[in-house]
C-alpha positions as CSV (number, residue, x, y, z in Angstrom):
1,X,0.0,0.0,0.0
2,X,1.1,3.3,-0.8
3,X,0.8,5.8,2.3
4,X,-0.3,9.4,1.0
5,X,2.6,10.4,4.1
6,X,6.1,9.0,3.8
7,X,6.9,7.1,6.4
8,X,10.2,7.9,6.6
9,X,8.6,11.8,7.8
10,X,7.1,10.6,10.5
11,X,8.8,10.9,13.9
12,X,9.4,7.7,15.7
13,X,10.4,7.8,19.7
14,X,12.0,4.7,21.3
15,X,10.6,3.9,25.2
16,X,13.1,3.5,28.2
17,X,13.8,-0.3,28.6
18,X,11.5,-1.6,31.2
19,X,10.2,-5.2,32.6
20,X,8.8,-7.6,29.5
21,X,4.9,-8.5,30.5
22,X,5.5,-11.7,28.4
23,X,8.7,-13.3,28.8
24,X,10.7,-13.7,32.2
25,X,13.9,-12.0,32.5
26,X,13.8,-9.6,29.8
27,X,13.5,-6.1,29.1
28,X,11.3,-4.9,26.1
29,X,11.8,-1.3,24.5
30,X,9.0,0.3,21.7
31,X,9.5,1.7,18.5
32,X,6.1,4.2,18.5
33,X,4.9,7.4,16.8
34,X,1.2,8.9,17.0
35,X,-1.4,9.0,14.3
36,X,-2.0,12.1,12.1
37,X,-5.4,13.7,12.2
38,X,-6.1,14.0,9.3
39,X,-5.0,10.6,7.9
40,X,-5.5,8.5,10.7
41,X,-6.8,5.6,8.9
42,X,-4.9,5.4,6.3
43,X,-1.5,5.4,8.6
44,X,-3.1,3.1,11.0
45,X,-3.6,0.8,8.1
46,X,0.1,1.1,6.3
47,X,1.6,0.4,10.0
48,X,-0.7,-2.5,11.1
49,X,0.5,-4.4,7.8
50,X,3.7,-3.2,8.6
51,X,4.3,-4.6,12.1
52,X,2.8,-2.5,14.4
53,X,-0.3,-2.0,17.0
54,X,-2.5,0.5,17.6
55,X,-3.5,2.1,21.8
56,X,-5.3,4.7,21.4
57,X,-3.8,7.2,19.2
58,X,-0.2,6.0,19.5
59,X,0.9,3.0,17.0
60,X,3.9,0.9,18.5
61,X,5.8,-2.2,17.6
62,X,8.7,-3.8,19.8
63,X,12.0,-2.7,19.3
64,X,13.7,-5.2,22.1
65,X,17.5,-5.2,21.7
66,X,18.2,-8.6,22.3
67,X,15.3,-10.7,21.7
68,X,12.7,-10.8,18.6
69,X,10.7,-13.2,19.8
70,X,7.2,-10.6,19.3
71,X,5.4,-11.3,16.3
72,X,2.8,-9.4,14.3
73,X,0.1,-12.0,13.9
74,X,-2.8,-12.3,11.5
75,X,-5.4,-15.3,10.2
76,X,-5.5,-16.2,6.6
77,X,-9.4,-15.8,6.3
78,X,-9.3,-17.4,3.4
79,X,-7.8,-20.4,4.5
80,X,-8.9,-20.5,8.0
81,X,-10.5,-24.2,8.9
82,X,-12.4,-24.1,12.4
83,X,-11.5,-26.8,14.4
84,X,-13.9,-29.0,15.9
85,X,-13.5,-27.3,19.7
86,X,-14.3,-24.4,17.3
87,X,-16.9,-25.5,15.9
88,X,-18.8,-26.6,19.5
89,X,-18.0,-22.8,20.2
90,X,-19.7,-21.2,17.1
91,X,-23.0,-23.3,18.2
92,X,-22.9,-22.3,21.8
93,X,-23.0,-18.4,21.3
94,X,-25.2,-19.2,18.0
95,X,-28.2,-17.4,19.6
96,X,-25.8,-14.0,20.4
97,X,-26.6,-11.0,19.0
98,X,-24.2,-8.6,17.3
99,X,-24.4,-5.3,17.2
100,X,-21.8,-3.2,15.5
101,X,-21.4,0.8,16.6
102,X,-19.1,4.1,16.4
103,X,-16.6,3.8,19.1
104,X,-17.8,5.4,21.8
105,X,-17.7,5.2,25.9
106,X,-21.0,3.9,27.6
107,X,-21.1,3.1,31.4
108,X,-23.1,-0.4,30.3
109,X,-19.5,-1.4,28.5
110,X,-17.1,0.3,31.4
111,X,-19.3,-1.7,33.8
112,X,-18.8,-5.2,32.1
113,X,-14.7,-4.1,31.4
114,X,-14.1,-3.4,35.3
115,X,-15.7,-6.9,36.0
116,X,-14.2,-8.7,33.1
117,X,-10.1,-7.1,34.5
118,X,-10.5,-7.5,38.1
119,X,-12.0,-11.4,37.3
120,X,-9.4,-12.4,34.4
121,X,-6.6,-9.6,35.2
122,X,-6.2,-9.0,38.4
123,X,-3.2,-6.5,39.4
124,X,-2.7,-6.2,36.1
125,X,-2.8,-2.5,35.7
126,X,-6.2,-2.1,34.6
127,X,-8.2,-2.9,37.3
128,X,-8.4,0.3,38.7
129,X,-8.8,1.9,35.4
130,X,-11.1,5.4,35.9
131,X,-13.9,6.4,33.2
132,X,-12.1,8.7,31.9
133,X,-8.8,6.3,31.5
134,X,-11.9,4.2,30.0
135,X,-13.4,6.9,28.0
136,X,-9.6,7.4,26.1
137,X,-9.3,3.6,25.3
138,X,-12.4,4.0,23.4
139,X,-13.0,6.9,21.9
140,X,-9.0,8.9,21.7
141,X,-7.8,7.8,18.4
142,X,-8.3,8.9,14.6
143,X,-8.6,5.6,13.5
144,X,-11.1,3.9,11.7
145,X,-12.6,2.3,15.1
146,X,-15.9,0.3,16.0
147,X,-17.6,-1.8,19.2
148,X,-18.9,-5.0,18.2
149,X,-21.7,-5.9,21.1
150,X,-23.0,-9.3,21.7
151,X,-25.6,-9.4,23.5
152,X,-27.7,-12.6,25.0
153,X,-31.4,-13.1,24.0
154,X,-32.6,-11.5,27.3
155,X,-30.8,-8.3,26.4
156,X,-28.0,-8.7,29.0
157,X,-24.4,-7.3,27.0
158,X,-22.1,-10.4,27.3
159,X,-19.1,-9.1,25.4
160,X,-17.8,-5.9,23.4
161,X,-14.9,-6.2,21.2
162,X,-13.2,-2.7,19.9
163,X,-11.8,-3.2,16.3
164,X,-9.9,-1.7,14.1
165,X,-11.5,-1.8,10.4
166,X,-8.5,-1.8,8.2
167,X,-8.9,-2.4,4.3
168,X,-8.1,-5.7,4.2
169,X,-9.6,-6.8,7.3
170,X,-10.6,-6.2,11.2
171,X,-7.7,-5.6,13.9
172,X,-8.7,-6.7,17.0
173,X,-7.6,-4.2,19.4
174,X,-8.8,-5.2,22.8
175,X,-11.9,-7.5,23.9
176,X,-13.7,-8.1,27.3
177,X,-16.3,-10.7,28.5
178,X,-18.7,-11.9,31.1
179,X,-16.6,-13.4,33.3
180,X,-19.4,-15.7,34.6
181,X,-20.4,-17.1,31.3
182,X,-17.0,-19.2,30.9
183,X,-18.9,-22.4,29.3
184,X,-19.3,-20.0,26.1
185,X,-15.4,-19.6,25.7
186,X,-16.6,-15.8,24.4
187,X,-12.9,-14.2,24.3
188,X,-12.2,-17.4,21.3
189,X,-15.5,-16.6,20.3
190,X,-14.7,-12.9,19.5
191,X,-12.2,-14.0,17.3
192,X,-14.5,-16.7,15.5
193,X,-17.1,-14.6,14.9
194,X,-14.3,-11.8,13.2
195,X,-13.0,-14.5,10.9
196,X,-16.6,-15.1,9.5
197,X,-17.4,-10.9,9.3
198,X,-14.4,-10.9,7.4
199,X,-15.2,-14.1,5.2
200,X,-18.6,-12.2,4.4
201,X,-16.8,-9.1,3.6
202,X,-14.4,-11.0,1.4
203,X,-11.5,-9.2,3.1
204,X,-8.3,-11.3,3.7
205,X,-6.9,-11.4,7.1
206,X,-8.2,-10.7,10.9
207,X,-5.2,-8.6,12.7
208,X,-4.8,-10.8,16.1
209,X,-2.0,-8.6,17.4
210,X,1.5,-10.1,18.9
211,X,2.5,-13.2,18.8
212,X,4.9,-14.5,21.4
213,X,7.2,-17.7,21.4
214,X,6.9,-18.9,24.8
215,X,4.2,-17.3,26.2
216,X,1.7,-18.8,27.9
217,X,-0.5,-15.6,27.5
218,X,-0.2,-15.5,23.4
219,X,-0.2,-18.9,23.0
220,X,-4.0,-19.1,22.2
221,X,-3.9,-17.2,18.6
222,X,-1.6,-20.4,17.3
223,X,-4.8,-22.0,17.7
224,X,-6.0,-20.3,14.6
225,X,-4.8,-21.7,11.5
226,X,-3.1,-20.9,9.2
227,X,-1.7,-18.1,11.6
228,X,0.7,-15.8,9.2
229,X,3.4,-13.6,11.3
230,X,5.6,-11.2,10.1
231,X,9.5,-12.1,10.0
232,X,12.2,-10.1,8.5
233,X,10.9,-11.0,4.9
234,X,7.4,-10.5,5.1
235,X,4.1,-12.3,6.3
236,X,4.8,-16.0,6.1
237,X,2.7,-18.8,8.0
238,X,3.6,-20.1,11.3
239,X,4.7,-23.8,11.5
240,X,2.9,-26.7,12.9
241,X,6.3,-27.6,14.6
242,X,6.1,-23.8,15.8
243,X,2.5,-23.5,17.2
């Protein structure tokens, strides 16, 4: 894709080293810059393909001295086969409903996120995260950003996922749950449910963030196959021997 803005004029700033959330024993540093008003879309889009990952209106990849063990991750839509544990999921959350809006805050959705960290990520930073902390994750960016609801038959919101829509296909940018309803496996369900929006759309890939050999917390999205990350010479897919 050919950015409107050369990349090469925009102005990237490297982060102090600090603790690795993923791996033990290692630092990680980020390459990140912040999206253009005026071409926020478009920018988001060029650097998503190109590595990196979008928080609010910063877009960031790891730039880790000594280890390169973060991958950009994506699903081959086209090729994508559900496995039979995904296939039992699809049926359970068959009677969800989706609704797709603008990005924007709601005290329903910061009410479901503040029981969905302090069940599944406790003391992890986000637990104490104030509406207005809230109200920037959702709504601070000039990306091309939606909320995907699903909501159960009796009305009650279950799950929200915020999403990126890039040209060639969603970017899942952060997703919380219920954290009572864990027989519907909703946070794999997110993902499902992406893959077939994007299979409908007949766009080519769902953006599944970072990879990360040896983490147990990343070690879900080799789960969805074929999984393509991106290595020094482009998008390639992930071994079996490596998932």
């Amino acid at each position: 894709m050919t950015h409107p803005f050369p990349l090469k004029q925009l102005r990237f700033f490297l982060t102090a080293p600090a603790p690795c959330p993923y791996l033990p024993d290692r630092m990680e540093r980020k390459l990140f810059t912040h999206l253009h008003a005026l071409d926020g879309p478009e920018l988001n889009d060029s650097l998503t393909q190109a590595g990196f990952r979008r928080s609010q209106n910063i877009v960031y990849r790891p730039a880790c001295e000594n280890c390169n063990a973060c991958l950009s991750s994506r699903i081959d839509v086209a090729a994508f086969k559900p496995s039979r544990t995904q296939r039992r999921i699809m049926r359970k959350n068959k009677d969800l409903h989706r609704n797709i809006e603008p990005a924007l805050a709601s005290d329903e959705h910061y009410a479901l996120l503040l029981r969905y960290v302090r069940s599944r990520h406790k003391d992890g930073g986000m637990d104490d995260m104030s509406y207005a902390d809230y109200l920037g994750m959702i709504e601070d960016t000039t990306a091309h950003c939606m909320v995907c609801e699903y909501h159960a038959p009796d009305g009650r919101l279950l799950a929200v996922a915020l999403v990126d829509q890039l040209t060639d296909g969603p970017s899942l940018v952060y997703s919380f749950f219920a954290p009572n309803e864990a027989k519907r496996s909703l946070g794999a369900f997110i993902i499902l449910d992406h893959v077939r929006q994007a299979q409908n759309n007949g766009q080519d890939y769902v953006y599944l963030g970072y990879w990360v050999a040896g983490s147990k917390k990343m070690a879900y999205k080799s789960q969805y196959r074929p999984l393509e990350v991106l290595r020094t010479g482009g998008w390639v897919r992930l071994g079996e021997d490596q998932s």
